[in-house]
N, C-alpha and C positions, 0 to 999 in steps of 0.2 A: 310166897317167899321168892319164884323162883323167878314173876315176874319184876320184884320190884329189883333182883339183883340185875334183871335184865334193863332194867328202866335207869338203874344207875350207871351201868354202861354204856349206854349209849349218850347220855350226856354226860361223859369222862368222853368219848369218841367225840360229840360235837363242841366241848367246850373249848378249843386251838381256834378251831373256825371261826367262834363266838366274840372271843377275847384275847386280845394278841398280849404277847408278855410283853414286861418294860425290860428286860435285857435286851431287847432286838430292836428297841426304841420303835415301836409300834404303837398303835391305838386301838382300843376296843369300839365297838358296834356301837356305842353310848356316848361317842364322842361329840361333842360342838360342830368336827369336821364333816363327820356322816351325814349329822342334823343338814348340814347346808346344801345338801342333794335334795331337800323339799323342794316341792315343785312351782314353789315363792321365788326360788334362787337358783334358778338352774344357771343362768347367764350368767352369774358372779362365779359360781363353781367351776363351769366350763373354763373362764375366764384364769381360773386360781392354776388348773389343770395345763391351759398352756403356756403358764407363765412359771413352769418346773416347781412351784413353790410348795407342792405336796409335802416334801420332807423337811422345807422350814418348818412350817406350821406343826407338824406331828411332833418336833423336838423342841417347841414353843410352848407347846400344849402339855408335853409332859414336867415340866417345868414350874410353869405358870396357866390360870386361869386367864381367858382370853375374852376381849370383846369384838366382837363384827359387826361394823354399822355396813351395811349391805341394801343396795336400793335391790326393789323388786322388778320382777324380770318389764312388767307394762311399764314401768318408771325408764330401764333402759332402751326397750322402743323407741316409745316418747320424746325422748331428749337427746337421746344421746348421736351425735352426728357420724352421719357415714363413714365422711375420709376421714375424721377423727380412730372411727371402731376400726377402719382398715390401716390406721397409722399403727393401735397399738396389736392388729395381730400380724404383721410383720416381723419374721423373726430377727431382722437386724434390730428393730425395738425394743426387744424384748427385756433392758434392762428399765428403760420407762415404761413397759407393762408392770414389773415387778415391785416400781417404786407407787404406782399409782395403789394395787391393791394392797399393797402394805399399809399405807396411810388410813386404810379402812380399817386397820386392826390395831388394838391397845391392848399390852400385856397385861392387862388385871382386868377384873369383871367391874363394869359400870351395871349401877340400877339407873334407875329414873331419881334426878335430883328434887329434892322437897323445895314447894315453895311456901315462903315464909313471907309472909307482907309484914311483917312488921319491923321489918328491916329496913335500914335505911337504900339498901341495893339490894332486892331481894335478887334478881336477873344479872347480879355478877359475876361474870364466865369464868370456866377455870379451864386449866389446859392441862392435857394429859400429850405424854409422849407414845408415837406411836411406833411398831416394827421399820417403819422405814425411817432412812438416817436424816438425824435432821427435820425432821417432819412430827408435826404437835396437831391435835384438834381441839378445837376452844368448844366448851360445852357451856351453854348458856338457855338459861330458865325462862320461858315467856312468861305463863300463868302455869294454873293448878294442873290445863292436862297437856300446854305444849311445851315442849325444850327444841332447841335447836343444835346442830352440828355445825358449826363452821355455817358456813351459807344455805347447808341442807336442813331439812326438818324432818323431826321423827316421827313417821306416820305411826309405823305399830313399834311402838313399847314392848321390849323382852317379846319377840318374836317367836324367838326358839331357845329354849334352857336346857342347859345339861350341865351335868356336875363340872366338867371341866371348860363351862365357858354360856356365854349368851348373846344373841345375834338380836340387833334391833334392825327395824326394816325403815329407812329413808325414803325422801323423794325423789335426790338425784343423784348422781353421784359425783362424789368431790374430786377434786384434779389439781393436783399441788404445781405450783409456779413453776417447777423443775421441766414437769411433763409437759404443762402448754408452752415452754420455752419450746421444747427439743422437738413438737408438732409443729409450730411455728416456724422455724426455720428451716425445718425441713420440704413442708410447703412452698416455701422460699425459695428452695432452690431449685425445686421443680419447677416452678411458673418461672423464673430466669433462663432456667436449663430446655426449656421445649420454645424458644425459640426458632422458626423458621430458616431457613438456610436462603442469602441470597445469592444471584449467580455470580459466579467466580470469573474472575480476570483470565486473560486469554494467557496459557503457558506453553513455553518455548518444548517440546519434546526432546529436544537435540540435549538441552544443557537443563531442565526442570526447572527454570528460572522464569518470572515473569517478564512479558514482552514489555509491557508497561508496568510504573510504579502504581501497584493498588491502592486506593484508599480504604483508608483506616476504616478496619470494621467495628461494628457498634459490638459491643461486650453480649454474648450469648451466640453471636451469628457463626456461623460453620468456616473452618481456614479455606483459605484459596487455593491450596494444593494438597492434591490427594494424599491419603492419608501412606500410601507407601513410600511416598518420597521421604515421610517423616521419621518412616522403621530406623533403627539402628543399624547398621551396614551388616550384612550378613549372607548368606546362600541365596541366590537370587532374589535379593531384595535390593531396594535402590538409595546410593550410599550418602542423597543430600538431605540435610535434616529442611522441616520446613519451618518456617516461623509460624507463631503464634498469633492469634488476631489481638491487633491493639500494637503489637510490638512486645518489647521484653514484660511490660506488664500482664502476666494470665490474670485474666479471671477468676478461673477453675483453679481449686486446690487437687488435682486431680490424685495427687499422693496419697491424701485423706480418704478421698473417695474410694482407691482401692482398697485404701485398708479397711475402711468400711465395710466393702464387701467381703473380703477373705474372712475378719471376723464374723461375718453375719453365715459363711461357709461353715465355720468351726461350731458356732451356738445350732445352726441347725440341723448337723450332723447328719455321717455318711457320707463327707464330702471332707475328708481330711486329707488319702492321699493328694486330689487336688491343689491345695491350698499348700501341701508342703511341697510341690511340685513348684509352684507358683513362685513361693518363698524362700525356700533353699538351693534347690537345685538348679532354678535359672533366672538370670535378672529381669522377668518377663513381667512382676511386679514392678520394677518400677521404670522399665519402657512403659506399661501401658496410664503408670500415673503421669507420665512425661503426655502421651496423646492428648489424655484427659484433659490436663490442665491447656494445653496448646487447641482446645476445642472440639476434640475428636469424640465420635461416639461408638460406643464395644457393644456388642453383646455376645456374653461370653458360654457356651455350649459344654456345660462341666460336668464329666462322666461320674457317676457313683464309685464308691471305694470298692465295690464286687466288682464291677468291671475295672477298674485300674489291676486291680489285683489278678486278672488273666493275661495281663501283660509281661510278653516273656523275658528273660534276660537278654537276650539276642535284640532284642526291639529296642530296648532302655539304654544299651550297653556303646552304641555305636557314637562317636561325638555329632554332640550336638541333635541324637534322638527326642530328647522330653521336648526343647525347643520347636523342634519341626511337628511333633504331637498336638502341643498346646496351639502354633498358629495356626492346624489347620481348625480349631474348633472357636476360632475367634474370628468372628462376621464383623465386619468394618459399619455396619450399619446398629438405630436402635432397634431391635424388635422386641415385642414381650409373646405370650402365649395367645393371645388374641387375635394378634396379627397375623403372626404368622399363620397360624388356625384357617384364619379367614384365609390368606391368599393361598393355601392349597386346597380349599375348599372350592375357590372358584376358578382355580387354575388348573390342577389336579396336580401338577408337580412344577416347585420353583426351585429355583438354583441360585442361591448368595457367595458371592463374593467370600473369601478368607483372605487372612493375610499371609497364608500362604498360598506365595504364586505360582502357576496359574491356575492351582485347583479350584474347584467351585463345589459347595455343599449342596446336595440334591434333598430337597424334602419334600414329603407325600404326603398323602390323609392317608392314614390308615387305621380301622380299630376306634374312631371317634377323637384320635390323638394326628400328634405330629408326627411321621418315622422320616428320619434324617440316614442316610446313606441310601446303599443299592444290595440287591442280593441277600445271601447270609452276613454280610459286613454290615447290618442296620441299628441303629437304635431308636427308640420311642422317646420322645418327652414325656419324662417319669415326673420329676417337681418341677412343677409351671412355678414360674416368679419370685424363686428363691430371692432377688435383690433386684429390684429397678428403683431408676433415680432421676431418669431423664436423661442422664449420661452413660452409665453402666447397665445393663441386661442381664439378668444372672438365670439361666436355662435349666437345671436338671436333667441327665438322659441316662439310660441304663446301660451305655456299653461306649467302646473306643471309636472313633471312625478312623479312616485310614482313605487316601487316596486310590481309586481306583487301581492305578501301578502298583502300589504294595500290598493290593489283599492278596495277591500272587506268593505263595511256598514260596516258588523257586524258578526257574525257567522250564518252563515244558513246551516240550516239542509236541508240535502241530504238524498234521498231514499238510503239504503243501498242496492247496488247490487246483484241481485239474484245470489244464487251459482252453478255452472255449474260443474258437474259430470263429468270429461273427465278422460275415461279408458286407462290408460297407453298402450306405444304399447308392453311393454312386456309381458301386463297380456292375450293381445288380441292374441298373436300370440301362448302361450302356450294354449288359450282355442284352438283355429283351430287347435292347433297339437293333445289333447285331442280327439275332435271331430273325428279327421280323424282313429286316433288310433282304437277308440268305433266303426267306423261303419267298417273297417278294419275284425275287431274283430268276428264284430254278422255275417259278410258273411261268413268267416271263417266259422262260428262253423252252420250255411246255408246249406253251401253248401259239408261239413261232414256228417248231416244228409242226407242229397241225400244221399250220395253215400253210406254209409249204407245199405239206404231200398234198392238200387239196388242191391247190393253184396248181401243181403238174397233172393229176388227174385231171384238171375243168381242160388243161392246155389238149388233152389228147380226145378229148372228148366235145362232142357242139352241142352238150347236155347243160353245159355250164358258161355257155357263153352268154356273156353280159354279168352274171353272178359275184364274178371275183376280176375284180379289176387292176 
């Protein structure tokens, strides 16, 4: 008796763990959802994992019975293309990640359609709607044991069953017109945007102006004048805007592109002080959609919201602080994490340009990563390639840098240097010619007197005649 009350307890103890309630809009161990952790479909799961869609799916699921037509993991090897797989795990993508695996799921359970030949269209497709907007998949009958998906075909039939849903296993996976739009053109504007730079017309220093009229540059190619002349006038920066290649027509939407990245800041979170940095408190958005579009290329060095967050009042408070912050973490060049990797790899420490003048960013290998500053004032690239586009660089690191000059408190006093006496080599070389002169000198007038006292001695004596002449 005493053990089966104990046998009851303890699965009263595990049954939370087991089965989640539906107040807390959870799902139990028996779900469709758990089912898709087999080891058929781990790349769809992962997939579902970083496209946030956990908590769709669970209050889909509680609702309604669900279908998941889901290719198997060798199906995604197989076909599925690289810069494709690297377009939708990008987190600026992330909402054509979202619309792709939704198109795989219909809210009601599909079986396998009966075929009927004595029909006059036995293989007449029907179309179900699916979780993504807009998005339908036509289901259509070969023979007795194949059906088709839209262009895909269903290899295994009811794959994985559970009460609230059932997973069929595909060949490939499907990709709605939305998502190869938004790879396509994105594509696009990378093969535009990694254009070569070619050399720039000779400029006046005196006046920022060209000595000669440039010709027109081809649409992608790098402006003629550096990118500080183009800054907005400000603390040490240079007050001529430059023009654009082509003339007033840009190329580059570069407005877009920043905002691009500021959301793709937001969706991938931990980078929100940043981005409100960016966007409210100073017009640094859109100077740098101005560069962009005028041909300029950023890459931008953006501290985590723990490090923004150790920044004091006194630092933020002064005019025109967050502006001189953010320039000094914006490198006038592209680089991504590869680059840069590689050139302190083979360099051991390089130093880039900011747009804040005349500071320069130092970065090291350190730790298998990049460390950007000097001293205790460092930080490490934390998120490699939060945003790249050919235009924009978007960096991740885990703390503020600050110019050499202001990682200083306050002013401290320094012992002033004792001063060191060093005798020139010219004064030293006429003392040793002195020197040698002097004692030259006293043998000389030495060894005169000798021979004196002896020429009076030979004189008195006929000991020394003929000897001293």
């Amino acid at each position: 008796m005493d053990c089966r009350i104990y046998g009851v307890t303890v699965l009263l103890f595990l049954l939370p763990t087991l089965t989640f309630s539906l107040s807390q809009g959870q799902i139990n161990s028996n779900s469709i959802l758990v089912a898709l952790l087999d080891s058929h479909y781990t790349e769809v799961a992962e997939l579902v994992e970083k496209a946030m869609l956990l908590q769709t799916l669970e209050n889909t699921v509680m609702n309604h019975n669900i279908t998941i037509f889901a290719p198997r993991n060798e199906a995604l090897e197989r076909d599925l293309d690289p810069d494709f797989k690297r377009f939708l795990l990008e987190p600026r993508n992330l909402q054509s990640l979202q619309t792709l695996l939704m198109s795989h799921i219909v809210p009601k359970r599909i079986t396998k359609p009966k075929y009927q030949p004595g029909l006059s269209n036995p293989g007449r497709p029907t179309r179900h709607k699916t979780l993504a907007q807009n998005q339908h998949l036509s289901l259509q009958t070969v023979n007795s044991t194949h059906w088709n998906v839209d262009s895909s075909r269903v290899t295994h039939p009811d794959s994985l069953t559970r009460p609230d849903g059932v997973i069929h296993g595909i060949d490939t996976l499907l990709i709605p017109r939305s998502v190869q739009n938004d790879f396509n053109r994105r594509r696009n504007l990378i093969s535009i945007a990694a254009v070569k730079p070619e050399s720039a017309p000779e400029v006046d220093p005196r006046t920022h102006r060209l000595k000669k009229p440039a010709p027109l540059s081809p649409a992608g190619s790098a402006p003629a004048l550096p990118i500080y002349d183009a800054m907005a006038p400000g603390p040490s920066l240079a007050p001529a805007p430059a023009p654009g290649p082509g003339g007033p027509h840009h190329h580059f939407n570069g407005e877009k592109q920043v905002k691009d990245f500021i959301e793709t800041l937001l969706h991938y979170g931990g980078y929100n002080e940043m981005a409100d940095i960016l966007v409210n408190l100073t017009s640094l958005a859109t100077e740098m959609g101005r560069l962009v579009s005028e041909g300029y290329v950023l890459t931008v060095l953006a501290p985590n919201d723990e490090a923004m967050a150790k920044l004091t009042t006194d630092q933020l408070s002064e005019p025109g602080s967050p502006e001189q912050i953010m320039y000094y973490h914006l490198i006038p060049e592209y680089q991504t994490e590869e680059s840069m990797y590689n050139a302190v790899r083979r360099f051991g420490k390089v130093h880039y340009d900011t747009l804040r003048l005349p500071h320069k960013m130092t970065a090291q290998e350190a730790d298998g990563s990049v460390k950007f500053g000097h001293g205790d004032e460092s930080a490490y690239l934390f998120d490699p390639d939060i945003y790249k586009d050919g235009r924009i660089s978007v960096q991740g690191i885990d703390g503020v840098l600050f110019p050499p000059k202001e990682d200083e408190a306050g002013p401290v006093t320094r012992a002033q240097p004792a001063k060191v006496v060093v005798k020139q080599r010219r004064g030293k070389l006429l003392e040793t010619a002195c020197w040698m002169l002097g004692s030259f000198g006293q043998n000389s007038r030495f060894i005169t007197k000798i021979l004196h006292r002896k020429f009076q001695r030979c004189k008195k004596s006929t000991e020394c005649e003929g000897q001293v002449t």
